[in-house]
C-alpha positions in Angstrom: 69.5 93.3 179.4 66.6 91.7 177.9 66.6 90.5 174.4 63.3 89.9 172.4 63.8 87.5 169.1 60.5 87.8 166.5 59.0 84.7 165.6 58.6 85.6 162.0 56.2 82.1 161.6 53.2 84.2 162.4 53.4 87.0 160.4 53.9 84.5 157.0 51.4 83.8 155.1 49.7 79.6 154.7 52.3 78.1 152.5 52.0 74.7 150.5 54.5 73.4 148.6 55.9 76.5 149.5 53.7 78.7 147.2 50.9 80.8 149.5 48.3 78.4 149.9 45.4 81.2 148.6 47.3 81.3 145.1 47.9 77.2 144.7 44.5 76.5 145.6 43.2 79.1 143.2 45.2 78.3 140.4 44.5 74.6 141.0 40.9 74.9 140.7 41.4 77.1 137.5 43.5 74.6 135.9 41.7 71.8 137.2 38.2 73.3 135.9 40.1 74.2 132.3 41.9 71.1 131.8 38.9 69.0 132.8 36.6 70.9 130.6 39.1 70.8 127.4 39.7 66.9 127.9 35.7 66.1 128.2 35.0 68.2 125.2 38.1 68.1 122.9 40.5 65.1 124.0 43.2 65.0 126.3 45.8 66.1 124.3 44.0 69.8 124.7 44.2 69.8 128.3 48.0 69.2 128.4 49.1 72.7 127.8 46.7 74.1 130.5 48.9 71.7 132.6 52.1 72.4 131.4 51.5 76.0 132.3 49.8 75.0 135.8 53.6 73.8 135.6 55.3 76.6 135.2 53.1 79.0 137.0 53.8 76.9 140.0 57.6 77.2 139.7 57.5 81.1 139.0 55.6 81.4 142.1 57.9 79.3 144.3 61.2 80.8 143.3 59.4 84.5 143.6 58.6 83.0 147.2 61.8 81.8 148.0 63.4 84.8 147.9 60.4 86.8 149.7 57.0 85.4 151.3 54.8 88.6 150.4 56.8 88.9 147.4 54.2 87.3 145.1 51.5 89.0 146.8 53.3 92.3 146.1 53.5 91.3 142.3 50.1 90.0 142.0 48.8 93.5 143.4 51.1 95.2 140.8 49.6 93.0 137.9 46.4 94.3 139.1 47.0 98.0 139.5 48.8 97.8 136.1 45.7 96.3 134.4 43.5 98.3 136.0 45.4 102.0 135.6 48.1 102.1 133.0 51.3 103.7 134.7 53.8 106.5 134.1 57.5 106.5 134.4 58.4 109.3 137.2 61.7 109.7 138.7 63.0 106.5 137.8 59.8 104.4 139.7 56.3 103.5 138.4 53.7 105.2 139.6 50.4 104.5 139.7 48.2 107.3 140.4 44.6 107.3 138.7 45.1 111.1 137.4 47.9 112.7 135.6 50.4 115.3 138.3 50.9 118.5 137.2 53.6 121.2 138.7 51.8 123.9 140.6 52.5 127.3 140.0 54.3 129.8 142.1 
């Protein structure tokens, strides 16, 4: 009998520093254009809590990656939905529908 492994390295996304390389390099560039902008007009002493929470960010990310690669992706979406419609406990899960569900009628 023939046995076929999956070679999970294709379906995971571009990781660096083991955070998804679309997030790091967005963040980065975020922090980078904050903190720089903070230190030029205030000192640099402003710009050190925009790096402290680069910090953290990057740290949250790679333990929610560690235990999943999509994982942040999946949370990410859900911060997004959640700002966008706000969401309704049913049945124990969240759900995000854009109108409210009503019973029907027999």
């Amino acid at each position: 009998m023939i046995r076929h492994t999956v070679f999970t390295g294709c379906a995971r996304p571009a990781l660096f520093l083991g955070v998804p390389l679309v997030v790091i390099v967005l963040s980065g560039l975020a922090t980078l254009l904050l903190a720089g902008s903070l230190s030029i007009f205030f000192s640099g002493w402003a710009a050190l809590p925009v790096v402290i929470a680069f910090g953290i960010f990057y740290f949250w990310a790679r333990a929610i990656t560690k235990i999943d690669e999509w994982r942040l992706s999946q949370v990410m979406q859900s911060l997004r939905i959640r700002k966008a419609v706000r969401p309704r406990k049913s049945l124990g899960g969240i759900l995000y529908a854009p109108f409210e569900l009503r019973e029907l009628k027999p």
